[in-house]
N, C-alpha and C positions, 0 to 999 in steps of 0.2 A: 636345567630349568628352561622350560619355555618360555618364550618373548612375543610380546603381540604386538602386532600393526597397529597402529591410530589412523584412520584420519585425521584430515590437517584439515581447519577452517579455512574458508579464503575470503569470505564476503558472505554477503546475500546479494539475491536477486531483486527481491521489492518487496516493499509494505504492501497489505491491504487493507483500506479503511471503510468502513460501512458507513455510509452516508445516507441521512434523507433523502437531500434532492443534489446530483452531482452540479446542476450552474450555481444553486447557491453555493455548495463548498468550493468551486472552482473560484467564486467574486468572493467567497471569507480568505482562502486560504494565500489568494493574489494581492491582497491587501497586506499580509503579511510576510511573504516571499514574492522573490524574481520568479513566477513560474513560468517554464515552457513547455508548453502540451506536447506532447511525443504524438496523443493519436486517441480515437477512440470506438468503443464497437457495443453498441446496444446502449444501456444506460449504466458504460463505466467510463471513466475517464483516466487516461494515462499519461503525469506528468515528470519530468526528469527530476532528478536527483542526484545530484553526482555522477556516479557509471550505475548505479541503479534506476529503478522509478517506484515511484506512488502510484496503486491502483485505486481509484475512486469509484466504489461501486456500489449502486444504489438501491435500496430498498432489499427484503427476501422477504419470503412467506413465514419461514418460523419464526417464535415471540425468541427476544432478545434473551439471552444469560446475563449472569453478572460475573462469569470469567474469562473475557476477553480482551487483552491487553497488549501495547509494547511500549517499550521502553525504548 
């Protein structure tokens, strides 16, 4: 009988949230956590989390779905 390998989870890397405008989610999301911005590049915003981070990324050209989630 053969036996298969798994990988093994260890973590993630980062969320990524779709945001209108990233300073208003940077002053909603400050108000309710300690943030500290890691960095940013064009119109995303990258703030820590633990050993991961939140990418804060703004606006796209395609219209929105309705299955996009996390938990």
């Amino acid at each position: 009988m053969a036996t298969s390998v798994k990988a093994q989870l260890v973590g993630i890397n980062h969320i990524a949230l779709e945001v209108g405008d990233v300073e208003e989610a940077l002053e909603f999301y400050g108000r309710i956590f300690d943030l500290r911005l890691r960095g940013r590049a064009g119109r995303m915003a990258f703030v820590d989390m633990g050993d991961q981070f939140v990418a804060l990324g703004e606006s796209r050209t395609q219209p929105p779905d309705a299955h996009r989630h996390f938990g």
